[in-house]
C-alpha positions in Angstrom: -31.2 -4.8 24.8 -27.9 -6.8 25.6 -29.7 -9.3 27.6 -31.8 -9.9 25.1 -29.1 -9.8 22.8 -27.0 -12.3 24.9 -30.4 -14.5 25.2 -30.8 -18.2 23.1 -32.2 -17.8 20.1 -32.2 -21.7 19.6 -29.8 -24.6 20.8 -28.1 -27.4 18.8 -26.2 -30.2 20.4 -26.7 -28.6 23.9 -24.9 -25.5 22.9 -27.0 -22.5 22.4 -27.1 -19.7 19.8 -27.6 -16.4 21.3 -30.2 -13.8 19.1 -26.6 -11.5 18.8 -24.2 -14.2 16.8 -27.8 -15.2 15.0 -28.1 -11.2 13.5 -24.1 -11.3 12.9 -24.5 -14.0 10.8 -27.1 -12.2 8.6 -25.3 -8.8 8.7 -21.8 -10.7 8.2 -23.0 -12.4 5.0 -24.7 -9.5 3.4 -21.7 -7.5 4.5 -19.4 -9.4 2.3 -21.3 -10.2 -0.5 -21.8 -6.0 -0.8 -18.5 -5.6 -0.5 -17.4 -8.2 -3.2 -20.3 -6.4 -5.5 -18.5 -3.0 -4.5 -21.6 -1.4 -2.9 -21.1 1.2 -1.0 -24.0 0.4 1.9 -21.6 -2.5 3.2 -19.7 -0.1 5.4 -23.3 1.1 7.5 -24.2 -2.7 7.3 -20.6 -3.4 8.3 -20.4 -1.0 11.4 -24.0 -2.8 12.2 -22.6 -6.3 12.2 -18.8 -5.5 14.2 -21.1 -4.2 16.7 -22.6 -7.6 17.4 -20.1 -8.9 16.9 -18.0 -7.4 19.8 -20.8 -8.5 22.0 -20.4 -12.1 21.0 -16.4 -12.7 21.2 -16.2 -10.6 24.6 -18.6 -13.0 26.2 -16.7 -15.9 24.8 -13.8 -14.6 26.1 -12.2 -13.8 22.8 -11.2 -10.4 24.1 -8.5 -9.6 20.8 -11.6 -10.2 18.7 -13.7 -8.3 20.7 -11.5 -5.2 21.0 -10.5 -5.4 17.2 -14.5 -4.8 16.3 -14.0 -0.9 18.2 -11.1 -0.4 15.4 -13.4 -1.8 12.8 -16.1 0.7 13.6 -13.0 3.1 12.8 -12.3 1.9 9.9 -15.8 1.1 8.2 -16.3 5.0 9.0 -12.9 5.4 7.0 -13.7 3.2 4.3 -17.3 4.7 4.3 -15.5 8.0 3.1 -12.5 6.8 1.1 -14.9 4.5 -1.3 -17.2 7.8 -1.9 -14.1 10.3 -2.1 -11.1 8.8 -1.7 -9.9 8.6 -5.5 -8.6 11.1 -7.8 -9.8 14.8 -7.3 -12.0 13.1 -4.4 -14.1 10.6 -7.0 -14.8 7.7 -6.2 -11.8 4.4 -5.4 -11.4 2.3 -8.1 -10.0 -1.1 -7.8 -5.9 -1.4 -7.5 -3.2 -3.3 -6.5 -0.9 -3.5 -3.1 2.4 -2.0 -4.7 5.8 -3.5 -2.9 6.6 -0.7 -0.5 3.3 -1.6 1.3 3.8 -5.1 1.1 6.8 -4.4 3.4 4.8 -2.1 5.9 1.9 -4.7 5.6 4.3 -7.4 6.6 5.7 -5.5 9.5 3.3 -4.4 11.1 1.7 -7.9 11.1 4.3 -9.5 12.8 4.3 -6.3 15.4 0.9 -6.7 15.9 1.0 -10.9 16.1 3.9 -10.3 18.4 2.0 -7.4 20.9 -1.4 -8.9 20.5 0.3 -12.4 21.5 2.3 -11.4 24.7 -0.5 -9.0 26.1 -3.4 -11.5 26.1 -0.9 -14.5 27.3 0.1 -12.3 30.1 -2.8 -10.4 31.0 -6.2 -12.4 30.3 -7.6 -15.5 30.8 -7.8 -16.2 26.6 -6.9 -20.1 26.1 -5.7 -19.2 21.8 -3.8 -16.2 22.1 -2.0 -17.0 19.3 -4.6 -18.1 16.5 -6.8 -14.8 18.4 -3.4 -12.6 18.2 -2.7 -14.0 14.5 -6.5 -13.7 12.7 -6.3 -9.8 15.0 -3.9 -8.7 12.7 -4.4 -10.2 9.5 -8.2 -8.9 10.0 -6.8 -5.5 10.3 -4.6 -5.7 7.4 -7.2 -7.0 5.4 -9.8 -4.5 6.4 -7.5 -1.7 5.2 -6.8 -3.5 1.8 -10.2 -3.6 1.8 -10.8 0.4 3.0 -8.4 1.3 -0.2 -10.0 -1.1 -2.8 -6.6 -3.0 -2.9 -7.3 -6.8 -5.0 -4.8 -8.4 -2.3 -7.2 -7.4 0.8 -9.1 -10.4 -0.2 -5.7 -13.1 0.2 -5.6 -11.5 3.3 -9.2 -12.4 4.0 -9.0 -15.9 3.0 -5.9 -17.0 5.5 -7.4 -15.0 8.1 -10.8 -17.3 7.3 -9.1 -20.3 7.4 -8.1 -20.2 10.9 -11.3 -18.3 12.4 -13.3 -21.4 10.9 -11.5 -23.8 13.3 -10.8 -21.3 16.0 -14.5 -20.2 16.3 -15.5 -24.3 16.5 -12.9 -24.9 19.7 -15.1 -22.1 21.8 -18.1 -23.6 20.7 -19.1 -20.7 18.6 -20.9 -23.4 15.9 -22.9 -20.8 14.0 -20.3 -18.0 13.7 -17.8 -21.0 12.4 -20.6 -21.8 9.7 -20.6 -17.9 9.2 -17.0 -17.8 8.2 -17.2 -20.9 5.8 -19.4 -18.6 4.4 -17.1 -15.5 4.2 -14.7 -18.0 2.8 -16.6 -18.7 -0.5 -17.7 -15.3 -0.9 -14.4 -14.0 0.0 -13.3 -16.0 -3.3 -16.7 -14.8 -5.1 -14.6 -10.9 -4.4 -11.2 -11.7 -5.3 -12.9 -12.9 -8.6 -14.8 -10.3 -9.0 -12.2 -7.1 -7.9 -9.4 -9.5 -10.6 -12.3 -8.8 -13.2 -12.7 -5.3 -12.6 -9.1 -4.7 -12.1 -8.6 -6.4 -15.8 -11.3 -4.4 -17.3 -9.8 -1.2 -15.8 -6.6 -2.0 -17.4 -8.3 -2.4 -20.9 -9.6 0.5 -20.9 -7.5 2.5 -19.9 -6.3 4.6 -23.2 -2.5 3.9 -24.6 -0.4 6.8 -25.0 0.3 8.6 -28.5 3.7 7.6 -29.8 5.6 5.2 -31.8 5.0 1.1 -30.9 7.8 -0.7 -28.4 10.6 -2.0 -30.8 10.5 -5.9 -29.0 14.0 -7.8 -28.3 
């Protein structure tokens, strides 16, 4: 299965396309286009595309990417859950923002994990980015777990982590999954559109307590 997986699909200016970055691109768009319509069956779809996709970085020596697709399986298992159960009295999430306190943990623990993911694969692998692999590692993660809690932000996080994987994946010769994240970048602003609409709506309806009006200044 993984040689076949591992096998050219087609090739395009000399530089083959293996059948496993060929299905992540068609699990990777469908993924993200679920998640921006907030259906649940992205996370089973998810899990299916991280998979392939830790095949494809590890043999392109992207080993950060590689290894951040076992925590994704992780999460989309979490996220699986919280979206079904992980609101009020176990309903379902609902679509909210990142409040300041976790702005400051986010912020943290992406400069801890930029900082770790940087020195460990500079001093211990062969990786020629271990920066831009270190840096798009942890803003993934972060965004993944904006994403896991329905958080409007997760897609910001998204978009920068996008910018750079689109030139990143191009260097390695990756062609296809570079077109794949041009992709995720469009839909990623399709989401954010569509979470800012539902988070507006939310806030309309939500009921205004009984009580005399605000006297204004």
């Amino acid at each position: 299965m993984i040689d076949w997986l591992t096998g050219t699909a087609f090739t395009v200016a000399d530089t083959g396309t293996t059948r496993g970055e060929l299905l992540g691109f068609a699990t990777g768009v469908l993924n993200v286009w679920l998640v921006a319509r907030q259906r649940i069956a992205n996370w089973p779809v998810g899990i299916a595309n991280v998979l392939l996709l830790m095949l494809l970085f590890w043999t392109a020596g992207l080993y950060a990417d590689a290894g951040l697709q076992v925590v994704y399986v992780g999460l989309g298992l979490y996220g699986w859950w919280a979206w079904l159960y992980g609101g009020e009295r176990r309903t379902r999430l609902t679509v909210t923002r990142t409040g300041r306190r976790e702005w400051w943990a986010l912020g943290i623990a992406g400069v801890a994990l930029t900082s770790a993911l940087w020195a460990l694969l500079d001093g211990v692998t062969d990786s020629t980015v271990p920066l831009p692999d270190a840096l798009t590692t942890a803003l993934s993660l972060l965004a993944t777990y904006g994403q896991t809690r329905k958080r409007v932000e997760s897609w910001w996080l998204w978009i920068a982590a996008d910018v750079i994987y689109i030139p990143l994946y191009a260097y390695k010769g990756l062609y296809l999954t570079a077109a794949l994240y041009l992709v995720f970048l469009g839909l990623c602003v399709l989401g954010l559109r569509e979470w800012r609409a539902d988070l507006r709506r939310g806030a309309a309806a939500t009921p205004v307590p009984p009580g005399p009006a605000p006297v204004s200044a």
